[in-house]
MILOSE-604605 format. One record per residue: residue number from 1; z, y, x of N, C-alpha, C, O, CB in turn. Coordinates in Angstrom, 3 decimals. Glycine has a CB too. Layout:
BEGIN
num:npz:npy:npx:capz:capy:capx:cpz:cpy:cpx:opz:opy:opx:cbpz:cbpy:cbpx
NUM:Z:Y:X:Z:Y:X:Z:Y:X:Z:Y:X:Z:Y:X
...
END
This chain:
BEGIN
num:npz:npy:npx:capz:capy:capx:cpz:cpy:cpx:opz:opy:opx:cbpz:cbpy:cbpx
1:138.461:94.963:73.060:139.248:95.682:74.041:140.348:96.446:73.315:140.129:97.009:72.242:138.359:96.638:74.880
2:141.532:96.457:73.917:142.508:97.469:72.911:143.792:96.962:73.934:143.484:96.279:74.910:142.674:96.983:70.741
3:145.143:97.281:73.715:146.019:97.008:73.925:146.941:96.126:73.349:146.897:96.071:72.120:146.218:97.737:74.052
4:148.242:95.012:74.248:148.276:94.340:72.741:150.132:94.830:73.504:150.607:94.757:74.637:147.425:92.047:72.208
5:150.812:95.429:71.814:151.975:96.155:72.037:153.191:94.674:71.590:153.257:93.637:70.930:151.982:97.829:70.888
6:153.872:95.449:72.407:155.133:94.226:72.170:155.907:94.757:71.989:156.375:95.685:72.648:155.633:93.271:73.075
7:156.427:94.076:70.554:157.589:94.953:70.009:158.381:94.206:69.697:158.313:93.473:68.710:157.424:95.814:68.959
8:159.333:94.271:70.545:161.195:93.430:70.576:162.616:94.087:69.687:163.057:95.209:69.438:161.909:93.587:72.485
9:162.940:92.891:69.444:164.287:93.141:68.428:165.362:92.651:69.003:165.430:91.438:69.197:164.265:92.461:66.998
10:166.337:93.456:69.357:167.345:92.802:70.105:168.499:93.579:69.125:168.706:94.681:68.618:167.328:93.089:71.954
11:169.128:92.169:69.220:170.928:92.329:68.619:171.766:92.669:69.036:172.164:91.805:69.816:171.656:91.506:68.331
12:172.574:93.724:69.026:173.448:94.119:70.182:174.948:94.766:69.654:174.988:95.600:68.749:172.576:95.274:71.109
13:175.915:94.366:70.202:177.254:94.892:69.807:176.803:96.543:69.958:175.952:97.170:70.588:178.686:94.284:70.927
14:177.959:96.870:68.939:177.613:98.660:69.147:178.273:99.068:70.475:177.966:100.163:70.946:178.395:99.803:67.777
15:179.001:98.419:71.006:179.639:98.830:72.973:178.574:98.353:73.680:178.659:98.761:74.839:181.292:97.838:73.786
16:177.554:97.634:73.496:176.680:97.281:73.981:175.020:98.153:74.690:174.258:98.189:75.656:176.690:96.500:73.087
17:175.266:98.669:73.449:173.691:99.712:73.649:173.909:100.789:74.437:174.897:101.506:74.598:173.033:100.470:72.215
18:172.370:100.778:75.093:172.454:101.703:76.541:172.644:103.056:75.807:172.161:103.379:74.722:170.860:101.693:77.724
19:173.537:103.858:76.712:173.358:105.421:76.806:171.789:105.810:76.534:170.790:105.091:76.527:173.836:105.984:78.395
20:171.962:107.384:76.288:170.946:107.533:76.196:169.256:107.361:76.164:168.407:107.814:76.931:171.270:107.782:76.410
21:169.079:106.181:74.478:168.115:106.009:74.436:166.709:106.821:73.990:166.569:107.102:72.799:168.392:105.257:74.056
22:165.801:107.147:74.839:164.841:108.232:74.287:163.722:107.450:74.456:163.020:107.733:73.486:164.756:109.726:75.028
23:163.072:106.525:75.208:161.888:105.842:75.529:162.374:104.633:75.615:163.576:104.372:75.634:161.146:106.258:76.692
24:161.105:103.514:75.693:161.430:102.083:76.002:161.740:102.055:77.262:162.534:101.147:77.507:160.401:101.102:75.749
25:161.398:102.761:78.282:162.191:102.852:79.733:163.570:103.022:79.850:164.163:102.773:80.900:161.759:103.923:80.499
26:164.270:103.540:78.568:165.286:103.226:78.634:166.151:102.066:78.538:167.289:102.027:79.006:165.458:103.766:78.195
27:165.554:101.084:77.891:165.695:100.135:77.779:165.315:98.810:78.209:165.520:97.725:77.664:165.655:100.303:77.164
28:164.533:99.189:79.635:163.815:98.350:80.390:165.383:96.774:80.922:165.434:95.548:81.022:162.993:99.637:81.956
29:166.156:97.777:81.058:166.706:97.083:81.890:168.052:95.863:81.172:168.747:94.996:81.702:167.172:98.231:82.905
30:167.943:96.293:79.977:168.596:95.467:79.038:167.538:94.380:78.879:167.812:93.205:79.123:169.022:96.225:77.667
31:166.355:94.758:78.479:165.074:93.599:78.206:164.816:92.490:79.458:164.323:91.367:79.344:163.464:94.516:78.027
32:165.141:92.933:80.281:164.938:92.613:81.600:165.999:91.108:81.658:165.792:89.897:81.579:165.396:94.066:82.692
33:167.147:91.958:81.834:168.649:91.555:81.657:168.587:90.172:80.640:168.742:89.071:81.168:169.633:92.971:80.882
34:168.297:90.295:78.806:168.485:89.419:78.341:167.112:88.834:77.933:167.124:88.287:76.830:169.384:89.655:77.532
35:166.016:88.834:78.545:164.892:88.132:78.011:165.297:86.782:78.494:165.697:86.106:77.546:163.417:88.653:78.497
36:165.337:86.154:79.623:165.577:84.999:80.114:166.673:84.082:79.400:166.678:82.884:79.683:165.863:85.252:81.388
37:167.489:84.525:78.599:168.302:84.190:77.885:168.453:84.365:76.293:169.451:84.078:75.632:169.065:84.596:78.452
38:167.161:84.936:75.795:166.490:85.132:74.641:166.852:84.396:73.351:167.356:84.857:72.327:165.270:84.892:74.930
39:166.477:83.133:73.641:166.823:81.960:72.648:168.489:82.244:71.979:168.842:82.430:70.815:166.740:80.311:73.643
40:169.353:82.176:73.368:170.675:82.257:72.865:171.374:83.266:72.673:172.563:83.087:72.409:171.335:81.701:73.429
41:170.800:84.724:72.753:171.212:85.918:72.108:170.507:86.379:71.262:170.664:87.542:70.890:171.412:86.816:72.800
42:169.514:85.544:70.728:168.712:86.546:69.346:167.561:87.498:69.736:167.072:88.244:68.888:169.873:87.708:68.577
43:167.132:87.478:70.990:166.199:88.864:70.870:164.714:88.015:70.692:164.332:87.198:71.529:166.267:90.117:72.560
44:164.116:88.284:69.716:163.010:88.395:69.325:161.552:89.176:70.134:161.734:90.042:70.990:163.401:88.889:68.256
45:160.737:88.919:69.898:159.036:89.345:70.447:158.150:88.522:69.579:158.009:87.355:69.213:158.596:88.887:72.265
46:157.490:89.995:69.391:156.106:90.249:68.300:155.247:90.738:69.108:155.682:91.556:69.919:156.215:91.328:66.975
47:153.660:90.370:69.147:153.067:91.091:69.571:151.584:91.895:68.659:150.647:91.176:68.310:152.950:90.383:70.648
48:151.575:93.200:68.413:150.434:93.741:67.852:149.374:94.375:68.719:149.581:95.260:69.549:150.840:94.629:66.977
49:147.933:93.683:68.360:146.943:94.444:69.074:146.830:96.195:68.814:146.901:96.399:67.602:145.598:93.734:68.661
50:146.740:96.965:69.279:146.187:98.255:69.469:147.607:99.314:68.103:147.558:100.542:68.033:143.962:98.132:68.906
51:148.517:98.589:67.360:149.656:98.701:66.600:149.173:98.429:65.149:149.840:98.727:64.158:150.348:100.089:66.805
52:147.961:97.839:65.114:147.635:97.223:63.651:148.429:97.056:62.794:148.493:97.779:61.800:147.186:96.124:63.600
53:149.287:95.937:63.046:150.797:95.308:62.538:151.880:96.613:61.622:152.425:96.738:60.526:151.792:94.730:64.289
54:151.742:97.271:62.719:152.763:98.335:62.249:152.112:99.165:61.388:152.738:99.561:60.405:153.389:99.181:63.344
55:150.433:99.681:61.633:149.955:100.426:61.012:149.616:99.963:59.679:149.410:100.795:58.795:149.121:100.851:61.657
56:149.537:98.699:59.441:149.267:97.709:58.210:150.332:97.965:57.639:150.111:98.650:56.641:149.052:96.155:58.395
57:151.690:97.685:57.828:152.783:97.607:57.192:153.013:99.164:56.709:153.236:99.548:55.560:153.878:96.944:58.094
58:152.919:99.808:57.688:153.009:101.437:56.929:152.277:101.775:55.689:152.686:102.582:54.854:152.430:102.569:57.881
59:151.229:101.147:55.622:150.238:101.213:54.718:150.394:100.695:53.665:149.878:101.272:52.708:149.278:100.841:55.068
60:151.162:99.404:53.404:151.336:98.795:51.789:152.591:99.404:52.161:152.161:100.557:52.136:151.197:96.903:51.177
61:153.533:99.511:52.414:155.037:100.616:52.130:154.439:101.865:51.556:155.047:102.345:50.600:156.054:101.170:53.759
62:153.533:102.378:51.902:153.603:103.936:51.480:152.643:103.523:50.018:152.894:104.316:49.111:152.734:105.341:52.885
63:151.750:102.594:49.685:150.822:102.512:48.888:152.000:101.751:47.428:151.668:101.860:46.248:149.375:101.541:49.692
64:153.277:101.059:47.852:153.651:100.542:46.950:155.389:101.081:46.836:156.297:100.281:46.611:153.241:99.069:47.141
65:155.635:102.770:47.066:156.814:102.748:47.483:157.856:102.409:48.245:158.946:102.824:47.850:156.994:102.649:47.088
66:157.827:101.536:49.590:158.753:100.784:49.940:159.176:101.941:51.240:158.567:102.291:52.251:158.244:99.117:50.246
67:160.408:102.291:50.706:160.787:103.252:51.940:161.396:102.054:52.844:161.202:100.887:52.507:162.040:104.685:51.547
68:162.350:102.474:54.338:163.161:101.942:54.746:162.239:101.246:56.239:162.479:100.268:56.947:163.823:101.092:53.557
69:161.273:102.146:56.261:160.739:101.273:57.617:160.187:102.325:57.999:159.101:101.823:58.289:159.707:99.890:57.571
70:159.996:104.033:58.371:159.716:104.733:58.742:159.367:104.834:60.109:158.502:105.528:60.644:160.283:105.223:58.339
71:160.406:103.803:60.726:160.795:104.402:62.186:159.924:103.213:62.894:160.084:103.070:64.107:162.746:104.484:62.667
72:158.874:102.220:62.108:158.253:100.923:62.716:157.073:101.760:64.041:156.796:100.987:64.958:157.241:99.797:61.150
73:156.435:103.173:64.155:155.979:103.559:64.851:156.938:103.762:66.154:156.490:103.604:67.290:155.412:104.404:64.273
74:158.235:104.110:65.914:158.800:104.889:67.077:158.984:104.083:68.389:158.915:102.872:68.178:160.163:105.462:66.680
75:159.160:104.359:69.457:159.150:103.574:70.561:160.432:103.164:70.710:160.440:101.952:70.928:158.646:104.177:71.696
76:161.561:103.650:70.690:162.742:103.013:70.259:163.409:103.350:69.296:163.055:104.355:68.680:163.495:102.965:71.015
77:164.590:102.603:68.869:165.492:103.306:67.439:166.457:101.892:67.417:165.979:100.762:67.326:164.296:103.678:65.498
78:167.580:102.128:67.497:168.786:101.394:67.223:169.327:101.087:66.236:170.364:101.750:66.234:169.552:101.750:67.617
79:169.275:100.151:64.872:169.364:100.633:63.838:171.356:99.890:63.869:171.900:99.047:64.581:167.899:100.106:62.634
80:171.956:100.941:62.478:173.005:100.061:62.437:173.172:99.470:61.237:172.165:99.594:60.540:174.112:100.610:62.786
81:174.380:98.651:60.531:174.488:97.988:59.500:173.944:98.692:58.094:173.564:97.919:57.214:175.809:97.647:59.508
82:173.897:99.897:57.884:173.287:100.427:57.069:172.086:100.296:56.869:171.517:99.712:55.947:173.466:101.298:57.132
83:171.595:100.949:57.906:170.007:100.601:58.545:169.025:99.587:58.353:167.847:99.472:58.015:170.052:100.409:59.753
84:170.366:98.640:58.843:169.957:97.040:58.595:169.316:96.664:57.143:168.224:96.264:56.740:171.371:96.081:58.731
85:170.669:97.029:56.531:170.429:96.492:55.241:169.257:97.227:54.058:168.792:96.647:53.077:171.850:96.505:54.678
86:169.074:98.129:54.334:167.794:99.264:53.725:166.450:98.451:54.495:165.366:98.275:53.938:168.015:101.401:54.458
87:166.737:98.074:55.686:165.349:97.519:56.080:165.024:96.243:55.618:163.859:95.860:55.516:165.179:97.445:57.481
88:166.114:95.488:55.302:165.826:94.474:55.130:165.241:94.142:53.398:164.511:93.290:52.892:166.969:93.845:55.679
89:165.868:95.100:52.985:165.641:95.488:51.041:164.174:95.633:51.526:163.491:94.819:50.904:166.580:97.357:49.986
90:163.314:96.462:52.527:161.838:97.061:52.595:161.364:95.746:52.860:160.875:95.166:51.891:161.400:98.321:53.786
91:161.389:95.243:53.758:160.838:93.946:54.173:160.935:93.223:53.130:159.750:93.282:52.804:161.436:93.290:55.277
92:161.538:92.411:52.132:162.014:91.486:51.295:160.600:91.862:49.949:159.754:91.141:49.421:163.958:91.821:50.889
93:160.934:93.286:49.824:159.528:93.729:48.940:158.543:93.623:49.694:157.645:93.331:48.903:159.401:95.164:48.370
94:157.872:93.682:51.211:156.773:93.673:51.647:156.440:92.393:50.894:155.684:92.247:49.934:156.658:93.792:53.120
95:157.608:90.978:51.932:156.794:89.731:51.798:156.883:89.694:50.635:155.805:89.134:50.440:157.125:88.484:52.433
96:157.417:89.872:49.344:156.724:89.694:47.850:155.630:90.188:47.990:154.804:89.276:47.965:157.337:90.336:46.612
97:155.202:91.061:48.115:154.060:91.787:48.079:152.924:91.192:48.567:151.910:91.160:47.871:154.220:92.871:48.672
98:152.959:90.608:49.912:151.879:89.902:50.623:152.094:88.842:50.853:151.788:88.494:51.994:151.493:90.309:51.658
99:152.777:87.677:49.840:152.886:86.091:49.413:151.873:85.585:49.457:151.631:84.602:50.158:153.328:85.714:48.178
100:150.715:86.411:48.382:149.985:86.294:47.863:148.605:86.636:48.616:147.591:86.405:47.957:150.368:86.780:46.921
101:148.447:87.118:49.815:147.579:88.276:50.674:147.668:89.197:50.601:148.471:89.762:49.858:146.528:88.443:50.675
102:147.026:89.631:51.203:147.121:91.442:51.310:146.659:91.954:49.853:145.497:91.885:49.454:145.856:92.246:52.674
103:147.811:92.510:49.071:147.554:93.032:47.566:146.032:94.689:47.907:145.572:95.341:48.844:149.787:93.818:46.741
104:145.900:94.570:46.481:145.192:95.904:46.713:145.346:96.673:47.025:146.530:96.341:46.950:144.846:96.395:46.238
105:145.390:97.857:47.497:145.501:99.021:47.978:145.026:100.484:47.738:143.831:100.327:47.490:145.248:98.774:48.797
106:145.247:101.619:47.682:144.224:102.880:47.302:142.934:102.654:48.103:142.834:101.949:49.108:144.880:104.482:47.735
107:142.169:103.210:47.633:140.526:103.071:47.909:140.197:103.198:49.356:139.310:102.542:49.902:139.632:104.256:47.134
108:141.041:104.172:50.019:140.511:105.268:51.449:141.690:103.958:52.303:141.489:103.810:53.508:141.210:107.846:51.452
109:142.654:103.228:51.756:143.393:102.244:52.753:143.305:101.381:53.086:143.788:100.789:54.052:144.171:101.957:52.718
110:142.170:100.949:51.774:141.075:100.092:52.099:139.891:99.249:52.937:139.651:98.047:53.056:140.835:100.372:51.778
111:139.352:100.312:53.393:138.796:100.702:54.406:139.108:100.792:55.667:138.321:100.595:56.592:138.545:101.468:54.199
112:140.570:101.171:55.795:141.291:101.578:57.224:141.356:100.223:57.982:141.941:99.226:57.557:142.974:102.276:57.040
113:140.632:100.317:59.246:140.379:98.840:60.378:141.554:98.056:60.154:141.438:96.836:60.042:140.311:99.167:62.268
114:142.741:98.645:60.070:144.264:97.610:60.040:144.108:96.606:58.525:144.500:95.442:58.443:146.110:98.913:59.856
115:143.675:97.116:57.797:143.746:96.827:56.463:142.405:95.645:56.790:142.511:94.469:57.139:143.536:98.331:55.253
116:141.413:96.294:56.583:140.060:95.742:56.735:140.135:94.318:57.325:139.640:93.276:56.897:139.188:96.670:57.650
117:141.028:94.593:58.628:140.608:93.084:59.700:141.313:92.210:59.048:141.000:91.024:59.140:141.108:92.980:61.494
118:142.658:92.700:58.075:143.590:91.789:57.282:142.407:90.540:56.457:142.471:89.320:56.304:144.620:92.942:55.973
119:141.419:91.556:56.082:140.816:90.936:54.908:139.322:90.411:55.437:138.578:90.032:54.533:140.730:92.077:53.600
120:138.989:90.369:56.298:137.671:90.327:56.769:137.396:89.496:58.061:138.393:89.147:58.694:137.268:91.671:56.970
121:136.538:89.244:58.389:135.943:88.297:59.431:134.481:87.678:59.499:133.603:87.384:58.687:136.734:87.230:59.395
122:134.673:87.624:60.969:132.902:87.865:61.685:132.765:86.161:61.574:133.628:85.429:62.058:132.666:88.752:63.929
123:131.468:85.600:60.815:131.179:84.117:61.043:129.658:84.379:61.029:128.914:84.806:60.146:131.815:82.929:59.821
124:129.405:83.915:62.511:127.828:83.724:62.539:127.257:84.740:62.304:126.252:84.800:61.595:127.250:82.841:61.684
125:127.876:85.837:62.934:127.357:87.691:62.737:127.172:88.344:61.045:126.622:89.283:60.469:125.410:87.902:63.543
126:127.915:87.310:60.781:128.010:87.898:59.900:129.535:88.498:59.210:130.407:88.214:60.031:127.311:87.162:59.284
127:129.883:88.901:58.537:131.355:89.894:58.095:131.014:89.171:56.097:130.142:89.372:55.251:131.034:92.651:58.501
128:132.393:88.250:56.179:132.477:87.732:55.361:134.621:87.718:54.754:135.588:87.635:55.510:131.542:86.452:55.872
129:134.625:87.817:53.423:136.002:88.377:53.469:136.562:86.795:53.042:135.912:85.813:52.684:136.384:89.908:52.273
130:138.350:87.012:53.275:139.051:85.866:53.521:139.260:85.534:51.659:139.008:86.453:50.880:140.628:86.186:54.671
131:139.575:84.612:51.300:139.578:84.255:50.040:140.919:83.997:49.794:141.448:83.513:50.795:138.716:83.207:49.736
132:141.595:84.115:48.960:143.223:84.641:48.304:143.627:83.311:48.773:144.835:83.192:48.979:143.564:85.060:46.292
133:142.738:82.077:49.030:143.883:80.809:49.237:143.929:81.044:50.514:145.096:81.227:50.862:143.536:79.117:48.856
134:143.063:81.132:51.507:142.689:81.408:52.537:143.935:82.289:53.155:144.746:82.017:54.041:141.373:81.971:52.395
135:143.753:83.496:52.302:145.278:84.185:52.657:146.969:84.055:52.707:147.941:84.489:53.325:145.277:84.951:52.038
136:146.560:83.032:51.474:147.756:82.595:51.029:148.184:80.856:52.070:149.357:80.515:52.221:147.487:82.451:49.109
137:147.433:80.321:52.434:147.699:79.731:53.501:148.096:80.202:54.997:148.937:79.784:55.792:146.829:79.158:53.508
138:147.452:80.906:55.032:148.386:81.866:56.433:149.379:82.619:56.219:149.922:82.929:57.280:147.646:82.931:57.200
139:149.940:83.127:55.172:151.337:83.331:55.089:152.431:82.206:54.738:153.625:82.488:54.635:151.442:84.287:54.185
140:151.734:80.428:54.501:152.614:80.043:54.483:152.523:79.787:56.090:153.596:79.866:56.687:152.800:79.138:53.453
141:151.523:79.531:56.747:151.681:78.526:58.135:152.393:79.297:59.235:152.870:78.827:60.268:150.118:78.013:58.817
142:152.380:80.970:58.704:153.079:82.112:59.743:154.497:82.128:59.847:154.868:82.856:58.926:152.770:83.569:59.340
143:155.448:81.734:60.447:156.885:81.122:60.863:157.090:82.551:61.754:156.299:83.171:62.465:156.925:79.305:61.888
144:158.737:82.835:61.339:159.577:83.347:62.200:159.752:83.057:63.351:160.325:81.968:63.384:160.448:83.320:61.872
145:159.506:83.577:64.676:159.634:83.175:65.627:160.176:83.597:67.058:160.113:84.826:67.075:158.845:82.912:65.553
146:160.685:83.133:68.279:161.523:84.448:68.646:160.409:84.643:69.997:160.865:85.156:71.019:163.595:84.191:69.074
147:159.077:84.258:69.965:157.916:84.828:71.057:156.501:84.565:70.365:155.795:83.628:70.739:157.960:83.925:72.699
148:156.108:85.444:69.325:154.770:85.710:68.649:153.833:86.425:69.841:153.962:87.500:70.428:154.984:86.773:67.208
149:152.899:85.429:69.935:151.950:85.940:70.468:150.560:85.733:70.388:150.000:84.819:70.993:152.201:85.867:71.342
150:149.880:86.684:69.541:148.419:86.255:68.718:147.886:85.866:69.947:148.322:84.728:70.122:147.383:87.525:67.783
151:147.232:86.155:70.834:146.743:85.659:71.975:145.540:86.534:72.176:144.783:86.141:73.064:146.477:84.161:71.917
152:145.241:87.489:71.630:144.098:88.193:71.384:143.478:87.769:70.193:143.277:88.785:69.528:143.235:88.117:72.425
153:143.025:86.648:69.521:142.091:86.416:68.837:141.768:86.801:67.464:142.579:86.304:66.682:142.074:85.458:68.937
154:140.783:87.580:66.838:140.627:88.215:65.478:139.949:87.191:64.803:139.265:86.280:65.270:139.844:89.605:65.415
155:140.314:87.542:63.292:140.407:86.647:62.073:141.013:86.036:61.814:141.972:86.656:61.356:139.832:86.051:61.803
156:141.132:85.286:61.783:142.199:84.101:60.618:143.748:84.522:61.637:144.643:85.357:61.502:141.550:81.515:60.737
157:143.508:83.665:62.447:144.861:84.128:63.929:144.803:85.943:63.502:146.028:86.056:63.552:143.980:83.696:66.448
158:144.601:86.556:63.347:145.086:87.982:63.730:145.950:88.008:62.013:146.904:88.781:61.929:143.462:89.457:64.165
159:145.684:87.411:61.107:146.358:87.409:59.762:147.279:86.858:59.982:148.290:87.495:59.685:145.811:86.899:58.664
160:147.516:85.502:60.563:148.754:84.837:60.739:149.634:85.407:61.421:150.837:85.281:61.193:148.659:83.749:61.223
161:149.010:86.302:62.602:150.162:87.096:63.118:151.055:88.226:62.895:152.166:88.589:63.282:149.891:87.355:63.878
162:149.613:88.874:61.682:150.154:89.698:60.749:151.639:89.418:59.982:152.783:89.837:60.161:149.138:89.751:59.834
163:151.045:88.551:59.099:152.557:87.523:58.551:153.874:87.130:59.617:155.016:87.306:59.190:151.939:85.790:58.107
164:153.710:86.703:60.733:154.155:86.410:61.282:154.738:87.589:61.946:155.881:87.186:62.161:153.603:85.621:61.639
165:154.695:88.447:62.276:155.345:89.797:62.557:156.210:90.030:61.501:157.421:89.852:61.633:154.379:90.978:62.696
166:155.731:90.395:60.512:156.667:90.539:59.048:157.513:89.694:59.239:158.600:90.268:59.173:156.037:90.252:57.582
167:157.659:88.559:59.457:158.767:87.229:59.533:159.155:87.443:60.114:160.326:87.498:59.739:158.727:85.999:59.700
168:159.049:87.830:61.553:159.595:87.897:62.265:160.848:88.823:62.389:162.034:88.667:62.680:158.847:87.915:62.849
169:160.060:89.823:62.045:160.702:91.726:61.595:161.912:91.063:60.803:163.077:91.259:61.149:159.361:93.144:60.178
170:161.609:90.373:59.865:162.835:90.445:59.057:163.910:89.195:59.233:164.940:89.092:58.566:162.368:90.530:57.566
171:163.538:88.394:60.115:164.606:86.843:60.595:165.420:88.174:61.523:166.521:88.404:61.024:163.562:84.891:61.930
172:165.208:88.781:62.347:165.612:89.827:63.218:166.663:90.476:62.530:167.856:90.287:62.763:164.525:90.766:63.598
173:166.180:91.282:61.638:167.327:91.927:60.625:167.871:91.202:60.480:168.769:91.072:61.312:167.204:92.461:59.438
174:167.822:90.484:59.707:168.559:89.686:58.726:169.958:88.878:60.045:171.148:89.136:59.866:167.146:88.304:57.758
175:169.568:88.098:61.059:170.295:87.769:61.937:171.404:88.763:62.175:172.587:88.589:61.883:169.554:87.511:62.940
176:170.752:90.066:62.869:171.687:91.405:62.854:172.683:91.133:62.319:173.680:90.647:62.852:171.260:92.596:62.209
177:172.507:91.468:60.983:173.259:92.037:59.673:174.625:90.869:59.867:175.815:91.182:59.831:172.120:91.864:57.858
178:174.021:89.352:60.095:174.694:88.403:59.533:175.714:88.326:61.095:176.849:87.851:61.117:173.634:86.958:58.903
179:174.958:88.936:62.370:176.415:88.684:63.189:176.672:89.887:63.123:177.053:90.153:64.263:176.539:88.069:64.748
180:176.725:91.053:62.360:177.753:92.352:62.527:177.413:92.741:63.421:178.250:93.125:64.238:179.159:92.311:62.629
181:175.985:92.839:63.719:175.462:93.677:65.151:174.375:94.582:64.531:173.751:94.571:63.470:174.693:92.567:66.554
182:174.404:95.404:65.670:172.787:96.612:65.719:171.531:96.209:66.152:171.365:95.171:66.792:172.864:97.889:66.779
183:170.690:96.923:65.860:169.262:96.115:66.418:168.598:96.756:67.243:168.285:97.834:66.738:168.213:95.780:65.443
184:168.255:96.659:68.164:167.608:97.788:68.746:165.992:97.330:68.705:165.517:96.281:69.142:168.243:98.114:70.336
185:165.423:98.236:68.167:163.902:97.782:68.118:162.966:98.603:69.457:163.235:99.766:69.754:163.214:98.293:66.391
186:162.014:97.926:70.082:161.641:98.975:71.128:160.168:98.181:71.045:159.909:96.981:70.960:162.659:99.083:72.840
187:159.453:99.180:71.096:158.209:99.426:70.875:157.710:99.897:72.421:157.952:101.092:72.592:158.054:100.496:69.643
188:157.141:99.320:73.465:156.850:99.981:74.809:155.331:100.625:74.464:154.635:99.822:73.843:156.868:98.760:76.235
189:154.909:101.463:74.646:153.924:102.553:74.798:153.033:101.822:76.098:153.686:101.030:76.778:154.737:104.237:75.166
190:151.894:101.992:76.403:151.131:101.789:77.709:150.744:102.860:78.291:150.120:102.796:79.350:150.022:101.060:77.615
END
């Protein structure tokens, strides 16, 4: 049981972005507006159960230095070409970082459920951990995509989507940057 959060990346001229953004309700109506037309303007969808995704990623950034993604909790944030490009430097070190699987971590981050489910899984009641090829095959089979949607399911699928968020996160930027647009990231709350 948990919630599963959807968190969209949309590209947007800087005359483009709504007035006063403070919540994803502010932005209902742009999402609204260009989802149906998604493919051919760039906006992206990720989806994280209960904010795992985000809370994972906070977690090897802060454990391995990688500033430039602070704002992956906030419910909205517009980033601009600056922005862009600092996030995309953070991301570029994540996926080095987790090529390979989920690298080690401090002891207590270890432990933390986001981290844990990265590395772990229930077979036959039992809790048995994923093995580095194991890992390293789901970050290759996890593709950029512009509608990620784990579907609910934990273990192997909840890693790929892991990866696959990260890919995603950063085909997003990176697109941005390359048409001279802003991103607006929006995170809806339940």
């Amino acid at each position: 049981m948990g919630h599963s959060i959807p968190v969209f990346f949309i590209p947007l001229d800087r005359d483009a972005i709504p007035l006063g953004l403070k919540d994803w309700h502010s932005a209902e109506s742009i999402l609204g507006e260009l989802w149906e037309k998604r493919f051919s303007v760039g906006l992206r969808k990720t989806v994280s159960r209960n904010w795992w995704h985000q809370d994972a990623l906070g977690i090897i950034c802060r454990n391995f230095g990688i500033s430039g993604l602070e704002f992956i909790n906030s419910e909205i944030v517009c980033l601009d070409s600056r922005e862009l490009e600092i996030a995309a430097e953070a991301l570029d070190r994540v996926l080095e970082k987790i090529a390979d699987g989920i690298p080690k971590l401090d002891a207590a981050d270890e432990k933390n459920g986001s981290i844990w489910g990265l590395r772990h899984y229930h077979d036959k009641g039992k809790i048995k951990r994923f093995s580095r090829e194991r890992l390293r095959q789901a970050f290759v089979q996890a593709q950029p995509s512009y509608d990620v949607d784990e579907g609910g399911a934990l273990g192997y699928d909840t890693v790929v989507g892991f990866f696959s968020f990260i890919k995603t996160f950063r085909a997003a930027v990176g697109d941005a940057l390359s048409q001279k647009k802003c991103l607006l990231y929006v995170q809806p709350q339940p």
